[in-house]
LUMLOBA-254136 format. One record per residue (C-alpha): x, y, z; residue in three letters. Coordinates in steps of 0.5 Angstrom, whole numbers, plus 500, padded with zeros to 3 digits. Each point is the difference from the previous one (the first is absolute). Example, Ala and Ser with C-alpha at 12.3 -4.5 7.8 and 13.67 -1.06 7.14 Angstrom:
525491516ala/502507498ser/
//
This chain:
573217353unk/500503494unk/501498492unk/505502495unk/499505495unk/495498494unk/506503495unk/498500493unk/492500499unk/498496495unk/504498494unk/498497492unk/496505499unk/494498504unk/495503504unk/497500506unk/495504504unk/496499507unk/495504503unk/499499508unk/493501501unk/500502507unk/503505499unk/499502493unk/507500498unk/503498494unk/508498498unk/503499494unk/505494500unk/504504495unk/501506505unk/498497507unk/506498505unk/496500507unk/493499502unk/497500506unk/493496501unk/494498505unk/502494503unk/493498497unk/497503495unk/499498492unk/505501493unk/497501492unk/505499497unk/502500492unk/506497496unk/503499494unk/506498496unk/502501493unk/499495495unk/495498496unk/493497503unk/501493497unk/500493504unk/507499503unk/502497507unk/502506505unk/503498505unk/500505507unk/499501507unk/499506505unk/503499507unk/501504507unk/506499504unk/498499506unk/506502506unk/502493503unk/498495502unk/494501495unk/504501493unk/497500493unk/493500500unk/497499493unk/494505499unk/498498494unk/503495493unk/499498494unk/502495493unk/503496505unk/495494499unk/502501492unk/494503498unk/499505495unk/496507500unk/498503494unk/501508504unk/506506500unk/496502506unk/496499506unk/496504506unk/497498506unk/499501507unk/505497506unk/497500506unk/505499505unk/499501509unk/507499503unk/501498508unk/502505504unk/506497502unk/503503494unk/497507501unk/506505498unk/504496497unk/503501493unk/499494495unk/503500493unk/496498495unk/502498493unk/497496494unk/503498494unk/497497493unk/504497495unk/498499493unk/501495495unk/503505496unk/505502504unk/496506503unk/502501507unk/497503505unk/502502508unk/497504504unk/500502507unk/498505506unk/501501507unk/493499503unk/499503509unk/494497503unk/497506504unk/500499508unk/504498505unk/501493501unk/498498507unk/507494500unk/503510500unk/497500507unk/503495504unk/507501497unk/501507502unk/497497507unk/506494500unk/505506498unk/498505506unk/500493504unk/508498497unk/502508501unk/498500508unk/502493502unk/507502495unk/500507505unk/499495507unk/505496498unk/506505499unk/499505505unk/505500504unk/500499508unk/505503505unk/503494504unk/502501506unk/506497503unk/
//
């Protein structure tokens, strides 16, 4: 299971920058395609866009893009009930506890933000949930089972006649 790569890392001159707080790391959205991450653990982010701090309605939202059969799971949203922020920027903490079923696999994280002025930002990166999930487990065990059945099935036997 794995995620496309994250391409382009943010656009429209945003910014955007997460600290996990577990691990002390810090990435820059600018700079930043990969990260990998506690399966719990705590992010402080901070991000901005380039327009003036006036009343607007932003719309944008932040999703991870789960392997199916989960799909988009949206992480965080806003603007999109119709009310106004008076901000360029905004910071907080995320505090996230993922199951261990999804341990090891890469997620794509992406967000957008688009502007009443046009102003629009995109941004993505691919994220790994440290560990190993337990579902990692029981297929090697369903493949060492398949590949010895497999090799009982075609070894050949002499007939006598």
């Amino acid at each position: 299971m794995g995620a496309p790569p994250a391409g382009a890392n943010v656009t429209g001159g945003c910014a955007a920058t997460g600290t996990q707080l577990q691990s002390g790391k810090t990435y820059d959205a600018v700079t930043t395609n990969f990260a990998k991450i506690p399966r719990v653990g705590d992010v402080k982010w901070a991000a901005s866009v380039p327009v003036p701090a006036t009343k607007r309605a932003a719309v944008g939202e932040v999703q991870g893009k789960f392997p199916w059969p989960i799909g988009d799971i949206e992480i965080g949203q806003w603007g999109k009930n119709g009310k106004q922020t008076g901000s360029n920027a905004n910071k907080g903490t995320y505090h996230y506890d993922f199951p261990k079923l999804i341990a090891g696999i890469k997620v794509l994280v992406h967000g957008r933000d688009q502007e009443p002025s046009g102003v629009l930002c995109r941004g993505a990166v691919v994220v790994q949930i440290e560990g190993t999930s337990p579902l990692a487990w029981a297929s090697l065990a369903l493949t060492v089972f398949m590949l010895m059945n497999l090799s009982l099935t075609i070894r050949a036997r002499k007939v006598k006649p």
